[in-house]
NUGUVO-500522 format. One record per residue (C-alpha): x, y, z. Coordinates in steps of 0.5 Angstrom, whole numbers. Layout:
N
> X|Y|Z .
...
END
This chain:
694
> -228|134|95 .
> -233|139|93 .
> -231|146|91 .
> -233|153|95 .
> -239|156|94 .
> -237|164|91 .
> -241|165|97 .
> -236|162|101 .
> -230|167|98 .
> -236|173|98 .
> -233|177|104 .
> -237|177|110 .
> -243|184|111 .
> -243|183|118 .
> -240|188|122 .
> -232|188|126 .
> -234|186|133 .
> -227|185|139 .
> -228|178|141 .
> -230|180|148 .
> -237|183|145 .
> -239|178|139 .
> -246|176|142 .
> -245|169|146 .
> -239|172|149 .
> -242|179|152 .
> -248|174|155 .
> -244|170|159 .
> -240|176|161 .
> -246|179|162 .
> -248|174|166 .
> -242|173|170 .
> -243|180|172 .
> -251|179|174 .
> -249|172|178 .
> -246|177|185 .
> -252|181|185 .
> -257|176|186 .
> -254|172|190 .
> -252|179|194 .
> -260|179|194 .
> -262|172|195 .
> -257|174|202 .
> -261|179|203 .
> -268|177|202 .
> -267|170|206 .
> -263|173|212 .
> -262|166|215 .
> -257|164|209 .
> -253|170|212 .
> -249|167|216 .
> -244|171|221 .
> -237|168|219 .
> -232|172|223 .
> -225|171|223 .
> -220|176|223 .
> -214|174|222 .
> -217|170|215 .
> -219|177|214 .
> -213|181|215 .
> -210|176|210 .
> -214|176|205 .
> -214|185|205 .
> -207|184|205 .
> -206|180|198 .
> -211|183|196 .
> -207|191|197 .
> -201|187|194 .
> -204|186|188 .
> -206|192|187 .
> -199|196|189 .
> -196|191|184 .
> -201|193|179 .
> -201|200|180 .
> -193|200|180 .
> -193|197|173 .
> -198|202|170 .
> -194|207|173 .
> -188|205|170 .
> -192|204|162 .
> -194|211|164 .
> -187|214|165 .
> -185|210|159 .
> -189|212|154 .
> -191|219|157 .
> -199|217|157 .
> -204|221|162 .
> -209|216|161 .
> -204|211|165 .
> -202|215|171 .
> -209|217|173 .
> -212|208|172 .
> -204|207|176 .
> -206|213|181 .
> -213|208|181 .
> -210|202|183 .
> -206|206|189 .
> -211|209|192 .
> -215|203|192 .
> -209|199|195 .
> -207|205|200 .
> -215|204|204 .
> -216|196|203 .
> -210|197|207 .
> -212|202|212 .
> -218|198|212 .
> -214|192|213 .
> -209|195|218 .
> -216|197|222 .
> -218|190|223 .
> -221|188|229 .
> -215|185|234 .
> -210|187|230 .
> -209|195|233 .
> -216|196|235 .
> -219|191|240 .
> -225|193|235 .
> -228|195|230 .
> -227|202|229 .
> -231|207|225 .
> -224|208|219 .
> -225|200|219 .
> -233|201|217 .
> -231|207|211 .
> -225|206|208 .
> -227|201|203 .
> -232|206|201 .
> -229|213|201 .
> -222|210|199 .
> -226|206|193 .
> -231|213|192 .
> -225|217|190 .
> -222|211|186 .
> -228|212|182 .
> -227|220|181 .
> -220|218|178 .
> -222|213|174 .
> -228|217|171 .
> -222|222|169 .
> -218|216|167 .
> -223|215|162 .
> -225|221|159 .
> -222|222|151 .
> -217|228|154 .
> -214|232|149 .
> -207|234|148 .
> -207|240|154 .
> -212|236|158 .
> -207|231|157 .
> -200|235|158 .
> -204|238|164 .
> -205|232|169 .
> -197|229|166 .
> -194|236|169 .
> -198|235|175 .
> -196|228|177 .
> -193|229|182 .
> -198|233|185 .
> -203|228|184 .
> -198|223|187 .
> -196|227|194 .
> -204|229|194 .
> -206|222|195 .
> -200|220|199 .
> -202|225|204 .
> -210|223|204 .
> -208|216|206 .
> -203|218|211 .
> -208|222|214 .
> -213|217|214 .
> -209|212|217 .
> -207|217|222 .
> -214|219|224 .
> -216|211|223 .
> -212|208|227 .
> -209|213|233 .
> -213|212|238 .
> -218|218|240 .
> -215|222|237 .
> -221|223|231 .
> -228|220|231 .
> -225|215|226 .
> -222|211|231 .
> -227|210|235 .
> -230|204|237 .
> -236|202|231 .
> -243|203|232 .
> -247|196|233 .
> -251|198|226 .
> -245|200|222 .
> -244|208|219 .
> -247|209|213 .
> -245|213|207 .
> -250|210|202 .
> -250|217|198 .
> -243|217|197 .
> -244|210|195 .
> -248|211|190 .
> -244|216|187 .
> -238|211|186 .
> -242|205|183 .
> -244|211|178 .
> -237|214|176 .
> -235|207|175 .
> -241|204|171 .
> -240|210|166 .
> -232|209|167 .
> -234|202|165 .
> -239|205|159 .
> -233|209|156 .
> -227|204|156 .
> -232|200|153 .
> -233|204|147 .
> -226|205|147 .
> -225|198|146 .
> -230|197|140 .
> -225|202|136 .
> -219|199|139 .
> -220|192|142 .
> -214|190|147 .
> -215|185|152 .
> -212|189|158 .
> -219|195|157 .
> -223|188|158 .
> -220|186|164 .
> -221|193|166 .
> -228|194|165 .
> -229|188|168 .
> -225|191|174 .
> -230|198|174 .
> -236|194|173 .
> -234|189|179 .
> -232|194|184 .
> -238|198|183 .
> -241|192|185 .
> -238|191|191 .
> -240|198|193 .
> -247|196|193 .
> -245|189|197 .
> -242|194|201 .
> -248|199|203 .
> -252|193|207 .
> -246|194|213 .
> -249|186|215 .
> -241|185|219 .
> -238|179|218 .
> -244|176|214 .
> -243|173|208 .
> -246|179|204 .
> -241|183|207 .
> -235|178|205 .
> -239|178|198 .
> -235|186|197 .
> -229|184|200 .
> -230|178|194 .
> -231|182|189 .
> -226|186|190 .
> -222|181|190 .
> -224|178|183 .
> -224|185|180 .
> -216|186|182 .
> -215|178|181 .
> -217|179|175 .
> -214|185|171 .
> -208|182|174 .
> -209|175|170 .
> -210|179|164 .
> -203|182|165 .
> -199|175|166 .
> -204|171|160 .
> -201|177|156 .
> -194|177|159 .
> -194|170|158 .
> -196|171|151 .
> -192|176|149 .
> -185|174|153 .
> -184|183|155 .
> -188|187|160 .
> -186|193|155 .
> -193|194|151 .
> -197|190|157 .
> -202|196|158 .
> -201|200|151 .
> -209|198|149 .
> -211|203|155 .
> -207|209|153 .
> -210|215|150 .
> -210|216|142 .
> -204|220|141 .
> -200|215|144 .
> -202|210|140 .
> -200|214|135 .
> -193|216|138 .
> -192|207|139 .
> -195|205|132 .
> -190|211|130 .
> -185|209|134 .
> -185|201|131 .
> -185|204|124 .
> -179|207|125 .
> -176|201|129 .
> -178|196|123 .
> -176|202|118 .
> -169|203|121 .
> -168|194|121 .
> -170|194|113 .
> -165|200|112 .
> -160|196|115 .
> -162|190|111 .
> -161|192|106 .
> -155|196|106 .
> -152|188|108 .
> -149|192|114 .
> -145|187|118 .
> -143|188|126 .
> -143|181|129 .
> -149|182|133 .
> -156|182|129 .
> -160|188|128 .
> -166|186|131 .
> -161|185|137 .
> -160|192|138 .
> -167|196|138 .
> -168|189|143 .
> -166|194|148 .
> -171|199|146 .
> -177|196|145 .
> -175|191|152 .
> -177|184|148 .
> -174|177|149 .
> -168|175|144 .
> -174|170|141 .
> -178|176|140 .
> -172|179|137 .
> -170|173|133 .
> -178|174|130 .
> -176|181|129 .
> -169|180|125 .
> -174|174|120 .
> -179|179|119 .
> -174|185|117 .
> -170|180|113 .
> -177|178|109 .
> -180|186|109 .
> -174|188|106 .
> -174|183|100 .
> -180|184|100 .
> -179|191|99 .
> -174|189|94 .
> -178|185|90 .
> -183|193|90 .
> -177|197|87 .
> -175|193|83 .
> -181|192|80 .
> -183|198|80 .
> -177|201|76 .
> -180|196|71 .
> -185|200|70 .
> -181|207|70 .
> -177|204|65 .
> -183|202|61 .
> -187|208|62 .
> -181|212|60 .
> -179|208|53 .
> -182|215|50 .
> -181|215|42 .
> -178|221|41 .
> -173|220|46 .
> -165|220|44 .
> -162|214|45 .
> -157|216|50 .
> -162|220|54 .
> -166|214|54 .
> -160|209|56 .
> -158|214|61 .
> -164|216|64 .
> -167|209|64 .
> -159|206|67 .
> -161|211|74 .
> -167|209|75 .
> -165|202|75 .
> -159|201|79 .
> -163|205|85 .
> -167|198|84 .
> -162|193|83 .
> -155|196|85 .
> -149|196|80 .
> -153|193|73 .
> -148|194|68 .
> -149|196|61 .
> -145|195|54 .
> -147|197|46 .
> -143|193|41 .
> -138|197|37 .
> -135|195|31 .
> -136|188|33 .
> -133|189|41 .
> -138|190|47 .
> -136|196|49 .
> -138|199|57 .
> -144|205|56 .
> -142|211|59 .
> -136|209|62 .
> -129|207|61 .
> -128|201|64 .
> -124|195|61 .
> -128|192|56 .
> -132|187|59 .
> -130|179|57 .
> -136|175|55 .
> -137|169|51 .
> -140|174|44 .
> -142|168|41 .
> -146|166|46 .
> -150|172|47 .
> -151|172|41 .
> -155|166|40 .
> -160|168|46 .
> -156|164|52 .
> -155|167|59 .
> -149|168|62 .
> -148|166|70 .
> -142|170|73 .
> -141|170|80 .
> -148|174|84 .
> -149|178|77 .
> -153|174|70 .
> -151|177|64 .
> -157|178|58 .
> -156|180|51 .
> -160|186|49 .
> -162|185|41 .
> -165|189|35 .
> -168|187|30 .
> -166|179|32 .
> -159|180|32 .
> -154|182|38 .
> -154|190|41 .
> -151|190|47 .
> -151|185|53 .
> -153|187|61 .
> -150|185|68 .
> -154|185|74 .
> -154|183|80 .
> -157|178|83 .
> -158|173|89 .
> -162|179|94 .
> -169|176|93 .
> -172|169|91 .
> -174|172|84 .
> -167|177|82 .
> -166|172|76 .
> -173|172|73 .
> -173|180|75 .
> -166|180|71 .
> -169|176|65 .
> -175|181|64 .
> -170|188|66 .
> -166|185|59 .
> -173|184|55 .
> -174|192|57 .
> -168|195|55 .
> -167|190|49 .
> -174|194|47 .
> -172|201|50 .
> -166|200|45 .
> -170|197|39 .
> -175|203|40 .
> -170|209|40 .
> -166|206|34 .
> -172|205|30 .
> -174|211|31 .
> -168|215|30 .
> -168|211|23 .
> -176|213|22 .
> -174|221|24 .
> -169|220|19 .
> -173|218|13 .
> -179|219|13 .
> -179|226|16 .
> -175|229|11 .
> -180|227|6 .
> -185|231|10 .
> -187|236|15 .
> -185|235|22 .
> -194|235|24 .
> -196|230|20 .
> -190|225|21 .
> -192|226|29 .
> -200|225|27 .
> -201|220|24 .
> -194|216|28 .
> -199|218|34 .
> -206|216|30 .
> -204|212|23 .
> -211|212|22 .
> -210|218|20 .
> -207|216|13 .
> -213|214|11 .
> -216|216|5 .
> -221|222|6 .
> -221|228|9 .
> -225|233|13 .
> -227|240|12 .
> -223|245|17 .
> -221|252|16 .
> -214|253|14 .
> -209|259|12 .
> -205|257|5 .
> -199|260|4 .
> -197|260|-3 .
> -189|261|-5 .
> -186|261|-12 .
> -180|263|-15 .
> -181|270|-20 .
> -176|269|-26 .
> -175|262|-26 .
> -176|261|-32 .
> -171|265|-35 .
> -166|263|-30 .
> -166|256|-31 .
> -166|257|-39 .
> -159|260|-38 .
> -156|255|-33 .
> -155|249|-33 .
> -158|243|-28 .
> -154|243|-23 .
> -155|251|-21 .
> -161|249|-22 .
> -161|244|-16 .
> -157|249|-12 .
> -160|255|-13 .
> -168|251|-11 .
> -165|248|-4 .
> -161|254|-2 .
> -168|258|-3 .
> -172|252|0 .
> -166|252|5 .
> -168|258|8 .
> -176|259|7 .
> -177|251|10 .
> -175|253|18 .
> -179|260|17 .
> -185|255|16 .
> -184|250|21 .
> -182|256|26 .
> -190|259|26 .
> -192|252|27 .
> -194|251|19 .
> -194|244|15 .
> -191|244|8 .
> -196|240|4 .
> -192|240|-3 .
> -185|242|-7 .
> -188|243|-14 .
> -182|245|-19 .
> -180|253|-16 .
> -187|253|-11 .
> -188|250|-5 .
> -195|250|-1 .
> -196|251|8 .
> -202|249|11 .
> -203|253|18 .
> -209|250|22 .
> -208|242|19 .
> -207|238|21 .
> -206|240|28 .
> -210|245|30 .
> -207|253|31 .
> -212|259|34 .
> -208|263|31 .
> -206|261|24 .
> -207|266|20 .
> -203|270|24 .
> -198|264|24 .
> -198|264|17 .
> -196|271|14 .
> -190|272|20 .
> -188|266|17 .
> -188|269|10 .
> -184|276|12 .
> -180|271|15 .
> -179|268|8 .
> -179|275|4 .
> -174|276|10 .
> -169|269|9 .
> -169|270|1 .
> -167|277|1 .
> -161|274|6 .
> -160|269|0 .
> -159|275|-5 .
> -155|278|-2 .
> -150|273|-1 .
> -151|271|-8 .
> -149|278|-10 .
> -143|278|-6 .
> -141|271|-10 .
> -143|274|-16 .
> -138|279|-15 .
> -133|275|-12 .
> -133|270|-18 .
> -136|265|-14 .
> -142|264|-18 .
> -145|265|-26 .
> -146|273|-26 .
> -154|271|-28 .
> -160|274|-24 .
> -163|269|-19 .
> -170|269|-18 .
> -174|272|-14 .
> -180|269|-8 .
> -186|273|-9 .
> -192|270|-3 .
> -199|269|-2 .
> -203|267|4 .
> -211|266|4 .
> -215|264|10 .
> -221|259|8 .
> -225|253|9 .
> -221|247|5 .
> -222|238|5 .
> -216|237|8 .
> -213|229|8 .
> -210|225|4 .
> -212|225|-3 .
> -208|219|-8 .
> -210|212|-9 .
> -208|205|-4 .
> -202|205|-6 .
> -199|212|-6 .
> -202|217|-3 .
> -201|225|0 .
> -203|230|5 .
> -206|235|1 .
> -211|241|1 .
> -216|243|-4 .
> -221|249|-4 .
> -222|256|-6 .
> -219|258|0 .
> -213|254|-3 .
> -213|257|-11 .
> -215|264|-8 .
> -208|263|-4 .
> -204|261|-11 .
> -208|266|-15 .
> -205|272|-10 .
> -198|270|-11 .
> -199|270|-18 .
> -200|277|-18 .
> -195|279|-12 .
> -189|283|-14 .
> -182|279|-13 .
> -180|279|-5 .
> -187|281|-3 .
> -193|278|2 .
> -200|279|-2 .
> -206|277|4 .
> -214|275|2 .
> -219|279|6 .
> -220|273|11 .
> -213|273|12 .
> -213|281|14 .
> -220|280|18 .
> -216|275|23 .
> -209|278|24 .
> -210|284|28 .
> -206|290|28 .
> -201|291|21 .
> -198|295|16 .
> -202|294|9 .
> -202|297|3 .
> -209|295|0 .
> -210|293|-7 .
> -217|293|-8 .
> -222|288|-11 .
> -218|284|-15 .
> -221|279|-20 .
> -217|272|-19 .
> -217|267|-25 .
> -222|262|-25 .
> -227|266|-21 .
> -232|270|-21 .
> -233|275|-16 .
> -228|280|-14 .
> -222|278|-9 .
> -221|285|-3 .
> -213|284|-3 .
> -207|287|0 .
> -200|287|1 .
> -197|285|7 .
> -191|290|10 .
> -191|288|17 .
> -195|287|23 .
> -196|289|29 .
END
């Protein structure tokens, strides 16, 4: 066997076609429509091929079956047109009705029968009752708005009784002899109306015209049948204006009538036999809005049979049973129903619980705590799976999360070494970190062919959510208190970052340092050192990381922040001399406090230091200075030595700002220092001292 092409799998760039409109087919029924006008034109051209069949009693027979058919017809249509409220139903009813009235009238009108001849009602009933057939089919195929639509249902009944009245006053004035010219006797030539003829043959062509383009958007086999009937009865119109009595051209109409209601009326059976229910005989014929209200309609149906399914209610009768009724289908219809609810819903199980999959991947933020991690990702999963169960080891037991449930029973051992415990309709996982046994995870399995798979997945993901928050949860612990918040998230976002190198960025340098240290420390002992620096640190480091600023480094006594590295601020400079009033602010507090333990005898009645702040703003390279094996994040550059030399020369428990750090605040209350000349540089540097801003 060889294999397919790639254009047998390319997808066809032919346009959609209705099957009753693909070429062969609209030929041959085209040609079915041509065939009766040409034999109506060989009769005609060749007058001795129509021969004179007069028969009456075959007549009123054929008239007769013929008004049967349509009365059914038009009575089913009717009753889909009350059902599903369409207007468009009630007018193609009203069509077959009035037909159905005058074929009767006509027939009723047959020689022998009531009139001993033919009578001038038995010559125009065929065509005044088909004429106003065709008005009312050319409304029933415009495309009525809403208040078109709401106005032809409010007058139904009108419409009705008006139609009543015309054939009950036809076949009076028909069939009472002398009391109208329409009882009276037929002239030899027939009674023409080939005007009003005409204007039926073209109300029906572009009925036909319009039903055909609705097919093209909406195929349905019933708007076939239809087109067919329009086209069929505008051609018996034509065969009706030669008058050629009891000829074969004049039977041809009463054929074609015939055919035309035969026809939709087969369509109706094929359709009824195929579907089992006269309920959705006539839907392709209704206007959009209902097809709209029925698509609607079926949607909730099938909705409301999925809910059921899946809430597993139990009620001795299926559920495809009881919306049966209200949809009038057969018990094998409603047999298919229940397999298809029961596959739509197990299909839209295997949906959810996929799609919690991928909420909980999507969700296994890092950062996340622990516990807002398991419980946000427990929610999303038991909307999916029911009842999941979920246990964390403690001190050697599985003890239930976030409940307090007996300890669950299961072979540890087992879970420990990667086995899947079954229980009945649950699977219990065990949930791993770092290879070892975490926790376990209960869930409920036996709704869709794939639940076990879905569970062994579902386990995978909550071990990795679980390794994460712990990993991170030891991360934030260790590697953050060894450096500043910004550049931990930094290069956890981007590890390239931790390359050596850097770049040229424009930064604002806070340089602290402690006035006094040295004489401090000459006077006590380490260990007052230590507590002295860490309550200081204490209480200057949030000042920091409050305005956004990276602690670079602690040298001794000093410290350096960085605004505007690595994550980017537009206001860093003014970040960073609210941070140094903070600090000033912070220290004193901490002065205070030493002062009272002093004198409470708390503390060695030695002077402590004081913090003296400076903050410059300038281009620095910013990156990570070291060597492959140990490296930091630093910054070097004039803007950084000015910021140092600033605070060497600031007074204890005051902020000394650069120039380009003024220049980029905005409003504040400063001293000016005037130009300064800073070590190791050769041009003066404008500075002043920082009291507040604002």
């Amino acid at each position: 066997m060889r294999d397919p092409s790639p254009a047998e799998h390319a997808p066809s760039r032919e346009p959609y076609l209705p099957p009753a409109t693909q070429p062969v087919r609209a030929i041959v029924w085209s040609i079915h429509l041509v065939l009766p006008l040409l034999g109506l034109w060989l009769l005609l051209a060749q007058p001795d091929l129509d021969i004179e069949w007069h028969d009456n009693f075959s007549h009123f027979w054929l008239i007769l079956v013929v008004a049967g058919v349509n009365v059914v017809l038009g009575g089913l249509i009717s009753q889909a047109s009350a059902r599903r409220g369409d207007a468009r139903l009630l007018l193609v009813s009203l069509v077959f009705l009035s037909s159905a009235g005058f074929f009767l009238l006509h027939g009723l009108a047959t020689p022998g029968l009531l009139h001993p001849k033919g009578t001038v009602g038995f010559d125009l009933a065929q065509p005044v009752g088909l004429t106003i057939a065709s008005v009312i089919a050319f409304v029933s195929a415009l495309p009525l708005g809403d208040r078109a639509a709401s106005a032809v249902l409010r007058s139904q009944a009108a419409l009705r009784t008006a139609l009543s009245v015309v054939l009950v006053a036809w076949g009076v004035a028909s069939l009472v002899p002398g009391l109208t010219p329409l009882s009276d006797p037929l002239p030899p030539g027939g009674v023409g109306l080939g005007g009003l003829s005409l204007v039926g043959v073209a109300l029906y062509a572009a009925s036909a015209a319009m039903m055909f383009r609705l097919h093209r958007r909406r195929p349905a086999a019933v708007l076939i049948s239809l087109i067919t009937a329009y086209a069929l009865l505008a051609e018996a119109m034509i065969a009706g204006m030669s008058h050629h009595n009891w000829h074969l051209s004049w039977w041809e109409w009463h054929l074609l009538l015939t055919l035309a209601f035969l026809f939709v009326a087969y369509s109706a059976y094929l359709q009824f036999r195929r579907e089992g229910a006269t309920a959705g005989l006539f839907d392709g014929v209704t206007l959009a809005a209902t097809v709209r209200r029925i698509r609607e309609e079926y949607e909730e149906a099938l909705e409301e049979l999925v809910g059921h399914l899946r809430r597993r209610t139990e009620s001795g009768v299926p559920v495809a049973t009881r919306l049966a009724g209200r949809f009038r289908l057969t018990e094998g219809q409603a047999a298919v129903l229940d397999r298809a609810g029961a596959a739509l819903a197990a299909e839209r199980d295997l949906s959810e619980r996929l799609g919690a999959l991928v909420d909980v991947g999507r969700r296994n933020r890092v950062g996340l705590p622990e516990s807002d991690l398991l419980a946000t990702a427990l929610d999303r999963v038991r909307q999916a799976y029911g009842d999941v169960r979920l246990s964390l080891m403690r001190d050697g037991r599985l003890i239930p999360y976030g409940s307090a449930g007996p300890e669950p029973r299961h072979d540890l051992r087992a879970l420990a070494e990667g086995a899947v415990i079954a229980e009945e309709g649950r699977v219990v996982h065990p949930l791993t970190v770092k290879g070892r046994l975490a926790g376990a995870l209960s869930v409920p399995v036996g709704v869709t062919a794939q639940d076990e798979a879905l569970a062994a997945t579902l386990a995978g993901q909550m071990s990795i959510s679980l390794e994460n928050a712990r990993l991170y949860q030891e991360l934030d612990t260790l590697f953050r208190q060894y450096m500043s918040p910004a550049v931990a998230s930094s290069l956890l976002a981007d590890p390239g970052q931790a390359a050596l190198g850097g770049k040229l960025v424009e930064v604002t340098a806070l340089f602290a340092d402690l006035r006094g240290f040295t004489t401090f420390s000459e006077r006590v002992s380490p260990g007052e050192i230590v507590e002295m620096l860490n309550r200081y640190h204490t209480a200057a480091v949030p000042c920091i990381l409050g305005n956004d600023g990276t602690i670079v480094q602690f040298v001794g006594d000093a410290l350096l922040a960085l605004f505007n590295a690595p994550v980017r601020q537009g206001d860093h400079a003014a970040k960073a001399v609210q941070a140094a009033l903070e600090m000033q602010e912070a220290a004193a507090e901490v002065s205070r406090q030493v002062v009272a333990e002093q004198a409470a005898g708390l503390l060695a009645d030695v002077e402590w230091p004081t913090f003296r702040v400076g903050v410059n703003t300038g281009m620095a390279l910013v990156g990570n200075i070291g060597s492959p094996e140990f490296r930091g994040f630093n910054a070097m550059g004039d803007a950084v030595n000015v910021a140092a030399r600033l605070q060497a020369l600031a007074e204890p428990g005051t902020v000394v700002i650069g120039q380009a750090t003024r220049d980029r605040i905005g409003p504040a209350k400063v001293v000016s220092l005037g130009d300064l000349s800073l070590k190791g540089k050769e041009q003066t540097v404008h500075a002043y001292r920082l009291i507040t801003l604002g």
